[in-house]
GULUMNU-987373 format. One record per residue (C-alpha): x negated, y negated, z. Coordinates in steps of 0.1 Angstrom, whole numbers, plus 2048, in hexadecimal, padded with zeros to 3 digits. Example, Ala and Ser with C-alpha at 12.3 -4.5 7.8 and 13.67 -1.06 7.14 Angstrom:
<pts>
{x->785; y->82D; z->84E}
{x->777; y->80B; z->847}
</pts>
This chain:
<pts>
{x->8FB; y->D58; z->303}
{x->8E6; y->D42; z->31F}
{x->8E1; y->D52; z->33F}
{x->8F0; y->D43; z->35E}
{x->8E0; y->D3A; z->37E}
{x->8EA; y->D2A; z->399}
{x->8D3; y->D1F; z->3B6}
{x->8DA; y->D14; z->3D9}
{x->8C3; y->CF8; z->3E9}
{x->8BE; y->CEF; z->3C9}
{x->8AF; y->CCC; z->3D2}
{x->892; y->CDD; z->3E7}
{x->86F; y->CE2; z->3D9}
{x->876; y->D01; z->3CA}
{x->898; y->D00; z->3BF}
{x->88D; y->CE0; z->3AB}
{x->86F; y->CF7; z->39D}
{x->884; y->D12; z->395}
{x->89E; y->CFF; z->383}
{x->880; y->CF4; z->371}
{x->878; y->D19; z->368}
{x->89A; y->D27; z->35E}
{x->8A1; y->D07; z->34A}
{x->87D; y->D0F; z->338}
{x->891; y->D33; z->334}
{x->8AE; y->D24; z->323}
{x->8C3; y->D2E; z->340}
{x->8E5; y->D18; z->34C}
{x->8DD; y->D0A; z->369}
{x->8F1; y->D04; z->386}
{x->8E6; y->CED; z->3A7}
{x->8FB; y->CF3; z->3CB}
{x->8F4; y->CD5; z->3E0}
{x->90C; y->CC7; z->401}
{x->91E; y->CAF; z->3FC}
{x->911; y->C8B; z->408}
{x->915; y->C62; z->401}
{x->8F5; y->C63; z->3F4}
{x->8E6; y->C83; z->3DB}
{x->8C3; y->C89; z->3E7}
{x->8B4; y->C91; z->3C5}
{x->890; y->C86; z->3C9}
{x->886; y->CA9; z->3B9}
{x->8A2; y->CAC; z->3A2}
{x->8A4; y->C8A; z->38F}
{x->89B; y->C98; z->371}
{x->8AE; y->CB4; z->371}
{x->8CB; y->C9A; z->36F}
{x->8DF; y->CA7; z->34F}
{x->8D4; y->CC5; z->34C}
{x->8D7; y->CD3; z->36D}
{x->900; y->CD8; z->376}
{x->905; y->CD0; z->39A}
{x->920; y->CDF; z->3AC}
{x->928; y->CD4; z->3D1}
{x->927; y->CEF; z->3EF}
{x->91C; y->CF8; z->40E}
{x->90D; y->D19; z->41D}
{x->91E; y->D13; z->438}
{x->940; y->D16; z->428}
{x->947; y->D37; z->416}
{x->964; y->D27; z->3FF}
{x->94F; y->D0A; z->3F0}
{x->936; y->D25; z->3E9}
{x->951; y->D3F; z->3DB}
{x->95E; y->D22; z->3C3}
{x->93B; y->D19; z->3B4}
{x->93A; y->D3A; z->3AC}
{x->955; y->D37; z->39A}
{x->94B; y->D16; z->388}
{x->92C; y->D27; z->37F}
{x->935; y->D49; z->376}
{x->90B; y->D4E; z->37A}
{x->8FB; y->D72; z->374}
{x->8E0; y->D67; z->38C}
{x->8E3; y->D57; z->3B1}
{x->8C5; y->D49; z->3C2}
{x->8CB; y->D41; z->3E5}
{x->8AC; y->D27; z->3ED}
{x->8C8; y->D12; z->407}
{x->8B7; y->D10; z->429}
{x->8B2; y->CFC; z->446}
{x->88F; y->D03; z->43A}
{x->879; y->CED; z->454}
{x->86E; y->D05; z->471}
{x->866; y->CEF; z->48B}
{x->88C; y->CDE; z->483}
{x->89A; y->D00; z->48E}
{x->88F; y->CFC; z->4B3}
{x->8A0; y->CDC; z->4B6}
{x->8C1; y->CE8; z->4A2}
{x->8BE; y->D0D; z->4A3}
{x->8E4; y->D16; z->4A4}
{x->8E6; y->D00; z->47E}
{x->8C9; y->D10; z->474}
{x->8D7; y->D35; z->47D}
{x->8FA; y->D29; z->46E}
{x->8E8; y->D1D; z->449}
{x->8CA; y->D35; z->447}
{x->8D7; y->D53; z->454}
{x->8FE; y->D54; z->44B}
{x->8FA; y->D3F; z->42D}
{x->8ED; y->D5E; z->41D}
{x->908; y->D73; z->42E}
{x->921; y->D59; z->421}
{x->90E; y->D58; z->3FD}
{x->90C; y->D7E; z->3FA}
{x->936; y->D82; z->402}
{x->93F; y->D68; z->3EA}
{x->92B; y->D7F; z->3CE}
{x->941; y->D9E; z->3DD}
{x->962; y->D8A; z->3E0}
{x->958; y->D7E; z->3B9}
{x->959; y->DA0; z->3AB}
{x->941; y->D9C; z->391}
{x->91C; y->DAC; z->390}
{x->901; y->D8F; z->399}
{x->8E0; y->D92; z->3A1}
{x->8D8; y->D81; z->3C3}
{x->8B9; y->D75; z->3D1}
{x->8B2; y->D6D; z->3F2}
{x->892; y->D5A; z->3FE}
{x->888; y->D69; z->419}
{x->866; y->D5A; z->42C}
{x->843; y->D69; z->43C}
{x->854; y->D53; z->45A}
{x->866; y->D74; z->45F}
{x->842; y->D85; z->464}
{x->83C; y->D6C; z->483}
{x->825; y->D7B; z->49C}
{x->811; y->D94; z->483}
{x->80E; y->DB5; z->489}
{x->7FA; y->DBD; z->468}
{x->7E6; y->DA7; z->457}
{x->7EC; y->DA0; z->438}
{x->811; y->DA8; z->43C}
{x->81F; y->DC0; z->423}
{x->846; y->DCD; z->41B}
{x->846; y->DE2; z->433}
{x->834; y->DCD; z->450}
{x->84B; y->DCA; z->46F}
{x->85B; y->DAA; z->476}
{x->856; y->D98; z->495}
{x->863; y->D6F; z->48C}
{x->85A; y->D55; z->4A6}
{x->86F; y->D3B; z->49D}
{x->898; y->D38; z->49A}
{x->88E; y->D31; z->472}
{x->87E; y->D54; z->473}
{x->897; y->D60; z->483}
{x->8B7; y->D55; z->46C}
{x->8A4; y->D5A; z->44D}
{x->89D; y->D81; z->45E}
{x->8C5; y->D83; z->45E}
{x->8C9; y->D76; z->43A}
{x->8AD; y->D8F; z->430}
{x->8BE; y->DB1; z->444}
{x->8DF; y->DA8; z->43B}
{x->8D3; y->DA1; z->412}
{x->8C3; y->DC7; z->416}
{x->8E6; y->DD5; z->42B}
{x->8FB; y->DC5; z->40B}
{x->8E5; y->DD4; z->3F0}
{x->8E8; y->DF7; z->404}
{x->90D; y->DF4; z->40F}
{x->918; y->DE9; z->3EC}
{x->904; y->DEF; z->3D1}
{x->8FE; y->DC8; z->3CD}
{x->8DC; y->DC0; z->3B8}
{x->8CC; y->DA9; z->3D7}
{x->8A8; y->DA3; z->3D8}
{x->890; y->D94; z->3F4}
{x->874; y->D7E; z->3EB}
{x->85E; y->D80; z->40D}
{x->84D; y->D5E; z->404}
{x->830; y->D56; z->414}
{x->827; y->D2F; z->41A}
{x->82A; y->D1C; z->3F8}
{x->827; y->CF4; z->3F0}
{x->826; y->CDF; z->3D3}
{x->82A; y->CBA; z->3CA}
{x->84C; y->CB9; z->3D2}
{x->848; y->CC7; z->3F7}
{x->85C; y->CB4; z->411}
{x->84A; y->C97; z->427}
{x->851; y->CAA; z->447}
{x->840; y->CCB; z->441}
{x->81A; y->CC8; z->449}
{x->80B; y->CD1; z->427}
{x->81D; y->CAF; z->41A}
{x->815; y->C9D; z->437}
{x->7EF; y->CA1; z->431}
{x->7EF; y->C99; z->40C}
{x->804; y->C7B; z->415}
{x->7F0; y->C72; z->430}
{x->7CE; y->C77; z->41F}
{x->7DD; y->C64; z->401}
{x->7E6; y->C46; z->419}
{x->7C4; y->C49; z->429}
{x->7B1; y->C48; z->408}
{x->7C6; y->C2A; z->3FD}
{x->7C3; y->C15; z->41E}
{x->7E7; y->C17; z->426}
{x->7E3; y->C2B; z->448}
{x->7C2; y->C33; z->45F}
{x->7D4; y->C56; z->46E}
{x->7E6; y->C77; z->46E}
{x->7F9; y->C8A; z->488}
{x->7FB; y->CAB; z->484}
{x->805; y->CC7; z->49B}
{x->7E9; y->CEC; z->49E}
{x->7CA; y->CE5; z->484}
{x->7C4; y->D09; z->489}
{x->7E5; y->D1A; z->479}
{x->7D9; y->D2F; z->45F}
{x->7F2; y->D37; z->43E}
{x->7F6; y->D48; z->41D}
{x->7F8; y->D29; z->407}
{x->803; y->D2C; z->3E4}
{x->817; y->D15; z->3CA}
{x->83A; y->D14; z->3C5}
{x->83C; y->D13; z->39E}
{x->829; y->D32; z->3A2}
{x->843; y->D43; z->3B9}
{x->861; y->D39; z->3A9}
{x->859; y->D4B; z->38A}
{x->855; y->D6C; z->3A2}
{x->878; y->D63; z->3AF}
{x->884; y->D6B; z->38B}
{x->870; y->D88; z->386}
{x->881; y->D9B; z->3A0}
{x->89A; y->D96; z->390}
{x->897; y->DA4; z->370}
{x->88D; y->DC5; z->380}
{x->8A0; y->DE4; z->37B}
{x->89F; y->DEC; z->39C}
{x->8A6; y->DD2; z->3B9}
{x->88F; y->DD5; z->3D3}
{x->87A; y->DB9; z->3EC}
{x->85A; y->DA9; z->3E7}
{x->842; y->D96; z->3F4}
{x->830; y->D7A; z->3E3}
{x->811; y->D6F; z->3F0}
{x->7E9; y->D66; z->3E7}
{x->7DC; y->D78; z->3FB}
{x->7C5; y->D5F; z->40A}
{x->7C6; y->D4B; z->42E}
{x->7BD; y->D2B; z->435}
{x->7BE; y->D16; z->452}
{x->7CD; y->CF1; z->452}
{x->7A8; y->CE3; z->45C}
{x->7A1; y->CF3; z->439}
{x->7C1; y->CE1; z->42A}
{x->7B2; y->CC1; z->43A}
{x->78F; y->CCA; z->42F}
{x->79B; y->CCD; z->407}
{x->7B2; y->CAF; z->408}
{x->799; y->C95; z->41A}
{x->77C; y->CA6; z->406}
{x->78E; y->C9C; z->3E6}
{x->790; y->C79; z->3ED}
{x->76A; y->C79; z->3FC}
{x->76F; y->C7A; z->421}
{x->75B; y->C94; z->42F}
{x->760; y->C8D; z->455}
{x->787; y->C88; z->457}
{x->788; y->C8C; z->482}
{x->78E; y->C68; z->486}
{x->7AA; y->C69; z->46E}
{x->7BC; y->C87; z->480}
{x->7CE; y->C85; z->4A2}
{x->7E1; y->CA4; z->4B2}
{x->806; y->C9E; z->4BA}
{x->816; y->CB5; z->4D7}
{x->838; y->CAD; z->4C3}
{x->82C; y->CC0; z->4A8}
{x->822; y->CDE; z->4BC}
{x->83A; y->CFF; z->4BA}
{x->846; y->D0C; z->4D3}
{x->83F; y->D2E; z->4CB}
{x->823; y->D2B; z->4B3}
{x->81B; y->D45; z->492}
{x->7F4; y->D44; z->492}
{x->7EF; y->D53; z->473}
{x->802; y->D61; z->453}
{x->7F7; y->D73; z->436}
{x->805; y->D89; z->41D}
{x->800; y->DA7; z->405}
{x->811; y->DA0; z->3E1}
{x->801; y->DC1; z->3D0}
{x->824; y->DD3; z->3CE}
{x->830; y->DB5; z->3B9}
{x->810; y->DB5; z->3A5}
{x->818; y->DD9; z->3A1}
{x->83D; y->DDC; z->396}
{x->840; y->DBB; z->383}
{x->81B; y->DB1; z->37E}
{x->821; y->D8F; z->392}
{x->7FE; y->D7E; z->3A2}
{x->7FB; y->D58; z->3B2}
{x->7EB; y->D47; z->392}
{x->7E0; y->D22; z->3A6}
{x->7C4; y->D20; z->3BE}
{x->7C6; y->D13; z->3E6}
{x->7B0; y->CF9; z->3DC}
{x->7C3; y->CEA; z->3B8}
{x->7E4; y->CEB; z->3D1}
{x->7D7; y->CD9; z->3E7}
{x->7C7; y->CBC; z->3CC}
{x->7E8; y->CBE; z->3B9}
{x->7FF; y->CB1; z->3D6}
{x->7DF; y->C98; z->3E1}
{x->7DE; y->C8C; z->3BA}
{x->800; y->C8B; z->3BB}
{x->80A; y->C78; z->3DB}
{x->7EC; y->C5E; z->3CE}
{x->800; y->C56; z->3AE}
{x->81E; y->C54; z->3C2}
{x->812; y->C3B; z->3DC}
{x->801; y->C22; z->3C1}
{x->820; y->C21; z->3AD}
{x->82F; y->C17; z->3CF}
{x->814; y->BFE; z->3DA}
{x->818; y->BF1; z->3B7}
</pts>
C-alpha cells in the first residue's frame, strides 16, 4: 500500500519540490492550499493530476482537522508559513497567527485525529538570529531578530513540548537559507537572478537591493527536501539542522550571478534601497549539519556557485519565452 503525505504550503518552493520527491517515492500525495478566486500554482502546474489538493487554512484548526481526514496521511509536513521575513515587520500579528499557531493548530488536529503520524515541522536558522556560535549547531541558543524568527521559535518549542508531552513522532528541520528556481520574486536570491537575467537581456539597467554585506548558509532546496523525509524515517524522532556549512555574502551572490553573464564590475547596476533595510538586521548565519550526516548520512550535494547559475539559467529561459 502507497504511503500518504500530506504537505501544507504546498505551492511554496519546497512544498512543490517535495511533492516532486515523495511522488518519485510512490507516495499519495496530498496539497493544503487557502482557499482563493484564483489558485496560485506557478510551482505546482505540473503536479496538476497527480497531486490531490485539499483546501485549508493554518489559521483554522477545523479545515485542518478535516484534511486530515480526507487524507488519512502517515506523514504531515508542515512547510505553511508567512515565510517572507521582512513581511513580518509590516504584519507581524498574521505572521505570529500562521507561523507560530499554525503549528500549534497542525500538531492538535494530529492529537484530536487519534491516529499515529509523523509530523515535520520546518523550522528556520531565522530562529538562530543574532549568533551566539558560529556555525550554529542543535544545541546553539536561540536569539531571533525578527517576528518570523520569533513565530517560527514558537512552532519549533511547542513541536518539541508535543513530542515530550505526548509521545507524538514530531521532528524539526532547523533549515538554514535554501533557493532554487522556483524561489519567490520578493526574496533577494530571486531578485538578483531576475535582475541579472533582465540586465543581461537589456530589459532593465538596475537592482535595488537592501545590505550587500548579509552573509548566509546557502544551499538548494531539492537537496533539503529529501532530508525533510529522512527524519522521518528514523526510529527515533529527534531535530536537525540542515546546512552547507559554507557562508557567503550577497556581494558574492552578485559576484557569481553577473560573473556568469560576463559582467565583472556590476556597481553601476546595483543601487541600495533603505526600504529593503531590516529593522533589526541578522549579519550572519551559518550552520553545522554533521549530526545529520551522522545519524542518517545526509550532506548538501549542489554547490553555492551551480545554485546560483541554475536560478540565473533559469530566469534567462524564462524571460526569452516571455519577450518572445
Amino acid at each position: 500500500m502507497k504511503k500518504r503525505a500530506l504537505i501544507t504550503g504546498v505551492n511554496g518552493m519546497d512544498g512543490s519540490h517535495l511533492s516532486d520527491f515523495l511522488l518519485d517515492k510512490e507516495y499519495e500525495v496530498f496539497g493544503l492550499e487557502r482557499r482563493s478566486s484564483v489558485k496560485n500554482r506557478t510551482n505546482t502546474s505540473h503536479l496538476e493530476g497527480k497531486v490531490r489538493f485539499l483546501t485549508g487554512d493554518l489559521s483554522d484548526q477545523n479545515s485542518l482537522l478535516r484534511a486530515l481526514k480526507e487524507s488519512n496521511p502517515d506523514e504531515v509536513y508542515n512547510l505553511g508559513a508567512q515565510s517572507f521575513v521582512g513581511e513580518s515587520w509590516n504584519t507581524p500579528e498574521q505572521t505570529s497567527d500562521v507561523t507560530g499557531l499554525g503549528a500549534l493548530r497542525m500538531l492538535e488536529a494530529i492529537r484530536e485525529y487519534g491516529k499515529e503520524i509523523k509530523f515535520y515541522q520546518a523550522s528556520t536558522s531565522e530562529m538562530f538570529g543574532r549568533m551566539v556560535e558560529n556555525p550554529a549547531k542543535e544545541t546553539t541558543p536561540f536569539y531571533p531578530r525578527s517576528p518570523y524568527g520569533v513565530s517560527k521559535l514558537y512552532a519549533h518549542w511547542i513541536t518539541k513540548n508535543y513530542r515530550e508531552s505526548y509521545d507524538m513522532f514530531n521532528v524539526s528541520g532547523i533549515l538554514f537559507n535554501h533557493e532554487s528556481e522556483r524561489r519567490g520574486h520578493e526574496f533577494v536570491t530571486r531578485k538578483i537572478t531576475d535582475g541579472v537575467a533582465r540586465i543581461f537581456l537589456g530589459l532593465s539597467d538596475q537592482i535595488a537591493l537592501g545590505n550587500l554585506d548579509s552573509r548566509r548558509d546557502w544551499g538548494y532546496s531539492p537537496d533539503y527536501v529529501e532530508a525533510m523525509w529522512m527524519m522521518l524515517q528514523l526510529e527515533d524522532p529527534d531535530d536537525y539542522i540542515i546546512a552547507t556549512g559554507e557562508c557567503h555574502s550577497i556581494r558574492e551572490f552578485l559576484d557569481v550571478a553577473f560573473n556568469h553573464v560576463g559582467i565583472e564590475n556590476w556597481s553601476k547596476h546595483v543601487v541600495q534601497d533603505p526600504r529593503y533595510m531590516r529593522p533589526a538586521e541578522v549579519d550572519v548565519l551559518r550552520g553545522d549539519y554533521g549530526k545529520a550526516k551522522n545519524d542518517f548520512g545526509w550532506s548538501p550535494s549542489t554547490s553555492f556557485e551551480n545554485l546560483v547559475k541554475k536560478m540565473l539559467d533559469n530566469d534567462i529561459r524564462l524571460l526569452k519565452k516571455e519577450k518572445n
